[in-house]
C-alpha positions as CSV (number, residue, x, y, z in Angstrom):
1,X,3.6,-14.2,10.6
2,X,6.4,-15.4,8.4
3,X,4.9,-17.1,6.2
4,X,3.3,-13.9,4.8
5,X,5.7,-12.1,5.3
6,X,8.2,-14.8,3.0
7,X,5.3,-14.5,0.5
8,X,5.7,-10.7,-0.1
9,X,9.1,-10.8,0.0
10,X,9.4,-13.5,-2.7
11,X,6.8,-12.2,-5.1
12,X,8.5,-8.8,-4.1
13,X,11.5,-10.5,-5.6
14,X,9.3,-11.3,-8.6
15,X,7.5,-8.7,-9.6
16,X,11.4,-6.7,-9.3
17,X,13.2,-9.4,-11.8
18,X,10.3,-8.5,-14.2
19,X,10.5,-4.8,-14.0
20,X,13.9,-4.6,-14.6
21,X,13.0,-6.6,-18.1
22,X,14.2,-10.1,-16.7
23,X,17.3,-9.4,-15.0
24,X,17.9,-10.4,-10.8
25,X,20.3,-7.0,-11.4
26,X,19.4,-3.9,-9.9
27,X,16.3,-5.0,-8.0
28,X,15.5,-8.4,-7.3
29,X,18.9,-9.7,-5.5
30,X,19.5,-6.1,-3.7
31,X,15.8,-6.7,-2.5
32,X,16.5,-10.2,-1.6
33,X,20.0,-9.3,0.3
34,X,18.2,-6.3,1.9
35,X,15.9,-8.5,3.4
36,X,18.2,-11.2,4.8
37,X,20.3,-8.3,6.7
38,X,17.5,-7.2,8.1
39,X,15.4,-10.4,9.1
40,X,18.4,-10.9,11.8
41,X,18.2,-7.5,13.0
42,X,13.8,-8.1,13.4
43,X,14.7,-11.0,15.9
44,X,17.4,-9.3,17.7
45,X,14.8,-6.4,18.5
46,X,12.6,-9.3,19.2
47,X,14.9,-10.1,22.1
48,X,14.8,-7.2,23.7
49,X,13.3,-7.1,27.3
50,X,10.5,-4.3,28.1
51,X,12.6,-2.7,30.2
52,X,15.5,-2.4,27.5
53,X,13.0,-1.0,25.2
54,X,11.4,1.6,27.6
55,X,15.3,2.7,28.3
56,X,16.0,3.4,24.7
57,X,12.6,5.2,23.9
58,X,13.9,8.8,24.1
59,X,17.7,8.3,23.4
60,X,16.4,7.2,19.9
61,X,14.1,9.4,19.7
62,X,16.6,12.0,20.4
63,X,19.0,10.9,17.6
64,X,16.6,10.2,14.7
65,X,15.8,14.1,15.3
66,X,19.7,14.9,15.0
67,X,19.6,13.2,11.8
68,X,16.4,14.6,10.5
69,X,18.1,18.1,11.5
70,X,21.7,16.9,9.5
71,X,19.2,16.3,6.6
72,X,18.7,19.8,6.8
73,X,22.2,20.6,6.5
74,X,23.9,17.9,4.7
75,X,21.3,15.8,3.2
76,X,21.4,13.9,0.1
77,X,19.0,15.5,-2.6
78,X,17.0,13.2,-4.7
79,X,14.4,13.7,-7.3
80,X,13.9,17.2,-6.1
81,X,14.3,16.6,-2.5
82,X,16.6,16.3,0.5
83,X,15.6,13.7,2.8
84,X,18.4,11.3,2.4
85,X,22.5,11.0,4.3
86,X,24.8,9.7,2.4
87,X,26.2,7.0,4.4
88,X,28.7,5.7,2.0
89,X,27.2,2.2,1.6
90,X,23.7,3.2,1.1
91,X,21.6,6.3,1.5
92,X,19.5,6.2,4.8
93,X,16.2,8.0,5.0
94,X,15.7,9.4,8.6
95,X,12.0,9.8,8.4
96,X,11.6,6.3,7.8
97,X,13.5,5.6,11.0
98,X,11.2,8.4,12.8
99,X,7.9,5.9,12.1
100,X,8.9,3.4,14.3
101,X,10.8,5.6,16.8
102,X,7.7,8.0,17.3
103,X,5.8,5.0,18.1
104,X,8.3,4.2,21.0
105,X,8.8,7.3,22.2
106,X,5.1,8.0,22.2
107,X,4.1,4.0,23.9
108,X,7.0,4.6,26.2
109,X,5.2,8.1,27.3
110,X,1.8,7.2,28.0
111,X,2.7,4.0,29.6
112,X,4.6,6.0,32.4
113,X,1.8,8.2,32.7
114,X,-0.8,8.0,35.5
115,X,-4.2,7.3,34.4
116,X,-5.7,10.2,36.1
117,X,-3.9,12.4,33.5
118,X,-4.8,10.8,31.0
119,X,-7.6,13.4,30.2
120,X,-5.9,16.5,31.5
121,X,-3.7,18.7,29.1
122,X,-0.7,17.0,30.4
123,X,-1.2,13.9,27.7
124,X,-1.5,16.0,25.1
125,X,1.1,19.0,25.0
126,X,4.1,16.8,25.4
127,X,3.2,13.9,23.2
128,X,2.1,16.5,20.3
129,X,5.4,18.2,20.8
130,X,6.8,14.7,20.3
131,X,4.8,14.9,17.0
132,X,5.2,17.9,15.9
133,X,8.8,18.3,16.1
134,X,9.9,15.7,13.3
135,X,6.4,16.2,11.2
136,X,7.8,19.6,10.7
137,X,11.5,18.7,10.0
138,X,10.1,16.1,7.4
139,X,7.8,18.5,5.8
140,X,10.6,21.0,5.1
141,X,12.6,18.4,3.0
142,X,9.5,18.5,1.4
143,X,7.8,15.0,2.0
144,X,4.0,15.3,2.9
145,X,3.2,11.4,2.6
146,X,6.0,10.4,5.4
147,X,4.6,13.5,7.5
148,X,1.2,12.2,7.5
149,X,2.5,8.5,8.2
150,X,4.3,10.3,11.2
151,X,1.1,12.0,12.3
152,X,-1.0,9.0,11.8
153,X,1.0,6.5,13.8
154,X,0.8,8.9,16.3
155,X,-2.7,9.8,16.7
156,X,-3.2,6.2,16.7
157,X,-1.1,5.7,19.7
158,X,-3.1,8.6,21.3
159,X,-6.4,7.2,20.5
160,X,-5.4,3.9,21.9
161,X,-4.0,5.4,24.9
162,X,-7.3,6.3,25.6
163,X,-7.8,10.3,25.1
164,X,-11.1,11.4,25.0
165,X,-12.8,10.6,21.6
166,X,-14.3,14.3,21.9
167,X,-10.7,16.0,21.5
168,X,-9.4,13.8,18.3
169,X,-13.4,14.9,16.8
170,X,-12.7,18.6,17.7
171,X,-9.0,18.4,16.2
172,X,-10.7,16.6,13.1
173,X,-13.2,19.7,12.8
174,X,-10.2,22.1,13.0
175,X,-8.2,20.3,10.2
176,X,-11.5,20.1,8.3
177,X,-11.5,23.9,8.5
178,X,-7.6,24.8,8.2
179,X,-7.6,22.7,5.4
180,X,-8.2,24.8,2.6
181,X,-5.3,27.1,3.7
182,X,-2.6,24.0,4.6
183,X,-3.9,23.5,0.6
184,X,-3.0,27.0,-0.7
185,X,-0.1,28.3,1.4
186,X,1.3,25.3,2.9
187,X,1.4,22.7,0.3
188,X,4.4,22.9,-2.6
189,X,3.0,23.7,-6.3
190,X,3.9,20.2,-7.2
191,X,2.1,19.1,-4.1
192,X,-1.3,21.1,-4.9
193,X,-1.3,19.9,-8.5
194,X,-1.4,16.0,-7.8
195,X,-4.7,16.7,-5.6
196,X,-6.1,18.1,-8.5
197,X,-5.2,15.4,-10.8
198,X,-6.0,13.2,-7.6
199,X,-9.8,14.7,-8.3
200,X,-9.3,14.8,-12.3
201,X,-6.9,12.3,-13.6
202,X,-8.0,12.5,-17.2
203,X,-7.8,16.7,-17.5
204,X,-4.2,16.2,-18.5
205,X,-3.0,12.4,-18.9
206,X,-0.1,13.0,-20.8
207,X,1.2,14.9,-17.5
208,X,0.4,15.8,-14.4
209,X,-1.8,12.8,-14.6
210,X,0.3,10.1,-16.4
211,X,1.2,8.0,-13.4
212,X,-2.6,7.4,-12.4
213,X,-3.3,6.6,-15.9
214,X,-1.2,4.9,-16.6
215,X,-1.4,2.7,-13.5
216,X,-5.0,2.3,-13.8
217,X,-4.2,0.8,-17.2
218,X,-1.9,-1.8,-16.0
219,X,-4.0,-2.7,-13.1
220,X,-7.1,-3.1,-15.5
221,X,-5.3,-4.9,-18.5
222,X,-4.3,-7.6,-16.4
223,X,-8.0,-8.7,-16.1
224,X,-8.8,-12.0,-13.9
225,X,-4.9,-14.2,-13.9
226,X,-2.7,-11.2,-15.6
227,X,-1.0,-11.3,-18.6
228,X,1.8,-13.8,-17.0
229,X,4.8,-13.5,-15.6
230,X,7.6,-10.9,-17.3
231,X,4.8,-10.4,-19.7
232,X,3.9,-7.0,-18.9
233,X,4.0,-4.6,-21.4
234,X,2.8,-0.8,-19.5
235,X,6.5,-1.5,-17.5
236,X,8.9,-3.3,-19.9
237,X,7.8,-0.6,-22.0
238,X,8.4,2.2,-19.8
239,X,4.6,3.5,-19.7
240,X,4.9,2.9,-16.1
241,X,7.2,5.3,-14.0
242,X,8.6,4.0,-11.2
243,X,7.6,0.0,-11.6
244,X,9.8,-1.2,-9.4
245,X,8.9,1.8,-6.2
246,X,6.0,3.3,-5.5
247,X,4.0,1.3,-8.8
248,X,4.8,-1.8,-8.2
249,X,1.5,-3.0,-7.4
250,X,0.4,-1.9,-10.7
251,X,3.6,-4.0,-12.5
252,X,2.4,-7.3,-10.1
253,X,-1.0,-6.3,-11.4
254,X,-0.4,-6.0,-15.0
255,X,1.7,-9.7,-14.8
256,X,-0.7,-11.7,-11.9
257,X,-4.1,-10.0,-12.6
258,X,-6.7,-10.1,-10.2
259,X,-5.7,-13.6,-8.5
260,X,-2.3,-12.2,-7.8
261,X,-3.8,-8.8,-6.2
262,X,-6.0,-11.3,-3.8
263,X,-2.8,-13.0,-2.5
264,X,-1.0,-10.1,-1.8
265,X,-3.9,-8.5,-0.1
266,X,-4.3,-11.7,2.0
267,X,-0.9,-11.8,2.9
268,X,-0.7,-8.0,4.2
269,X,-3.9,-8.9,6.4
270,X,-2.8,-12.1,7.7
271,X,0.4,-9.8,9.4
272,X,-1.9,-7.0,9.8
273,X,-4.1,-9.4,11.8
274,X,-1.2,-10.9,13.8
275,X,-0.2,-7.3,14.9
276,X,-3.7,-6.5,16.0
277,X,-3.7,-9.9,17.4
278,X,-0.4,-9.2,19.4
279,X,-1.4,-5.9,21.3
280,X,-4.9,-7.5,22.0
281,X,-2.9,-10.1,24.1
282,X,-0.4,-7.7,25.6
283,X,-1.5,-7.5,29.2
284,X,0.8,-4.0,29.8
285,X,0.6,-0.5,28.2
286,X,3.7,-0.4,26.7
287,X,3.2,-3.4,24.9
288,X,-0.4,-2.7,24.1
289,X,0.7,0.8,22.2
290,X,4.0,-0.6,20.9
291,X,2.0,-3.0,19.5
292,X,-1.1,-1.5,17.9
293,X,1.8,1.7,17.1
294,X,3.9,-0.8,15.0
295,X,0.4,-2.3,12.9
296,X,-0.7,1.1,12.6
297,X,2.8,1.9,10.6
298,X,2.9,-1.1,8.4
299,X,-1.1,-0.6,7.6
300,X,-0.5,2.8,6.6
301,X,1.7,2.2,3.9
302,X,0.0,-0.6,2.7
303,X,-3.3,1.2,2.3
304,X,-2.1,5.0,0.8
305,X,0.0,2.8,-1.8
306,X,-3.0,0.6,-2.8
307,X,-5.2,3.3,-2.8
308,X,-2.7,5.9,-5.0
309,X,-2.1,3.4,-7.5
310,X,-5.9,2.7,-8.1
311,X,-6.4,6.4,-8.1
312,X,-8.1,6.8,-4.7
313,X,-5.7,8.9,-3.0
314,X,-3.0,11.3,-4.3
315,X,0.4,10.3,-5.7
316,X,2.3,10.7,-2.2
317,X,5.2,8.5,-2.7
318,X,5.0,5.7,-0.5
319,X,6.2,2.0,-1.4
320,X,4.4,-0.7,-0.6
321,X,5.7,-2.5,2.2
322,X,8.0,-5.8,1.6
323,X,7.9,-5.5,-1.8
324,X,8.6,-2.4,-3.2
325,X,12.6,-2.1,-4.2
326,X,13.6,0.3,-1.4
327,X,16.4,0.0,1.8
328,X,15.2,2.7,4.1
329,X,11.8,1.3,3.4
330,X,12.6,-2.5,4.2
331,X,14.5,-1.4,7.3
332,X,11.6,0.5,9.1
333,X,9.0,-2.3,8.4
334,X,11.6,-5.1,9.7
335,X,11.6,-2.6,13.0
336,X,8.3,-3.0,13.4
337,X,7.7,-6.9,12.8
338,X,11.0,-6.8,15.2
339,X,9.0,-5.1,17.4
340,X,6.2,-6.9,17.4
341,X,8.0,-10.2,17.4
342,X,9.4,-8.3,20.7
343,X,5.5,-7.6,22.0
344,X,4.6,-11.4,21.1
345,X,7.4,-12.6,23.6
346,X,6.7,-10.6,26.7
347,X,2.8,-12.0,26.1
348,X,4.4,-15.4,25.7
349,X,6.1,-15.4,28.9
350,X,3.3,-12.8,30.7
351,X,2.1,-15.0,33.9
352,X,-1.3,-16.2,32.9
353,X,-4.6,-15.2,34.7
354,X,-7.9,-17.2,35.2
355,X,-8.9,-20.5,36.5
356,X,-7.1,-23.0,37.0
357,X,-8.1,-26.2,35.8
């Protein structure tokens, strides 16, 4: 696992030195420096006994939704929303916190729970109020592509958990049906207008539609081995908003080409494969939906950010994972390789079954 995962974060560091036109200042060495702070904090989780993690479930739970609440109140507002606190030495994003914690909370729940309830009301109502609460508090800040994260990590859990496959069909059918009024009286104008240009990039390019189009271009001009390193002319020459965030698959793109787009792909499913990998192994619940939680997170920013910057999804606002310049955003994902890390050490020391040769 950490040898993709020293991958990313070095052509992370890369891609960042080139987007800020050749300088390690303001991305590349906070990016770097982010990641060494954190890396100790992902083994420390890693230490952690089951028991320890079970115990902390809820109380973490409980005080990610006091933040997301002070958020409310006090938050920091950027770029049109409030979804930040101001802690001084950096601004920390509750709702990134709430990924990981909601996949806790949730593993710690249904692990505790008998099986005979597992298809009874009784393991759904709680764990959707465990859902619902902070999908709600995030989608007031506004922020629909952290809500959705939230929602999908949890249905994951859920699924895995092993609810019948008729109730998440019946839910889909509901949403399918709901959907149309989520879209007119529940989604912000700004929201509504980037699924239109989500279905019709090229009505207006020059602006609701720019950042597709202009990632598109990047990604395309770079052709088979890119246009080579701090060579990229869509974000040196500020074509590209946001190179060094949400886009920055489209600067790597532009630089690396094709080739580079392969390695970075591989190195996202080599960890995504050690994840799925670690909760097949698990021989517990907790670990099992800790696990297969944790993937789940990591896989969903990784495949909303390829697919908005190619144009197959709408511009949500998600970085991609390990590279993108980003603190709250570095933090959450160390979590959850911390957490897996955690989930590969109980299977480690798990007492084996079988024959014995």
């Amino acid at each position: 696992m950490l040898f993709p995962l020293f991958v990313l974060i070095g052509f992370g560091a890369l891609v960042l030195f080139s987007a800020a036109g050749g300088s390690w200042d303001p991305y590349a060495s906070s990016h770097v420096i982010r990641f060494l702070v954190f890396l100790p904090m992902a083994f420390v989780i890693s230490m952690f006994s089951r028991e320890l993690a079970q115990f902390f479930a809820f109380p973490v739970y409980i005080v990610i939704i006091v933040m997301l609440m002070a958020v409310e109140a006090i938050g920091f507002v950027g770029g049109g929303s409030q979804r930040w606190l101001d802690l001084g030495f950096m601004q920390l994003q509750p709702s990134e916190l709430m990924k990981p914690g909601l996949v806790l909370v949730l593993a710690r729940f249904y692990a505790n729970l008998p099986i005979g309830l597992i298809p009874t009301w009784r393991s759904v109502v709680p764990a959707a109020a465990l859902i619902g609460a902070p999908v709600a508090l995030v989608l007031l800040q506004p922020d629909l592509g952290t809500s959705l994260a939230l929602a999908f990590g949890g249905a994951v859990v859920m699924f895995v958990a092993g609810l019948p496959l008729r109730w998440f069909l019946a839910a889909g059918a509901a949403a399918a049906v709901l959907a149309p009024i989520a879209f007119f009286f529940g989604l912000q104008p700004y929201q509504q207008r980037r699924v239109f240009t989500f279905l019709d990039p090229e009505s207006d390019p020059l602006g609701d539609g720019y950042h597709i189009t202009q990632s598109k271009i990047a990604i395309g001009s770079g052709g088979l081995s890119g246009k080579g390193f701090n060579e990229g002319s869509q974000s040196h020459l500020n074509y590209l908003p946001e190179p060094q965030t949400d886009f920055i698959f489209s600067t790597m793109a532009e630089e690396w080409g094709f080739i580079g787009g392969l390695v970075v792909i591989a190195a996202f499913a080599m960890i995504l494969g050690w994840g799925l990998k670690t909760a097949r192994e698990s021989q517990d619940r907790f670990g099992k939906l800790l696990a297969i939680g944790m993937t789940a997170t990591i896989f969903f920013y990784v495949a909303i950010n390829l697919m908005m910057v190619m144009g197959l999804a709408p511009v949500v606002g998600i970085p991609l994972p390990f590279m993108s310049h980003g603190g709250s955003s570095m933090m959450t994902n160390m979590i959850c390789i911390g957490s897996l890390m955690m989930v590969a050490r109980w299977n480690r020391r798990a007492p084996r079954t079988g024959l014995i040769s």
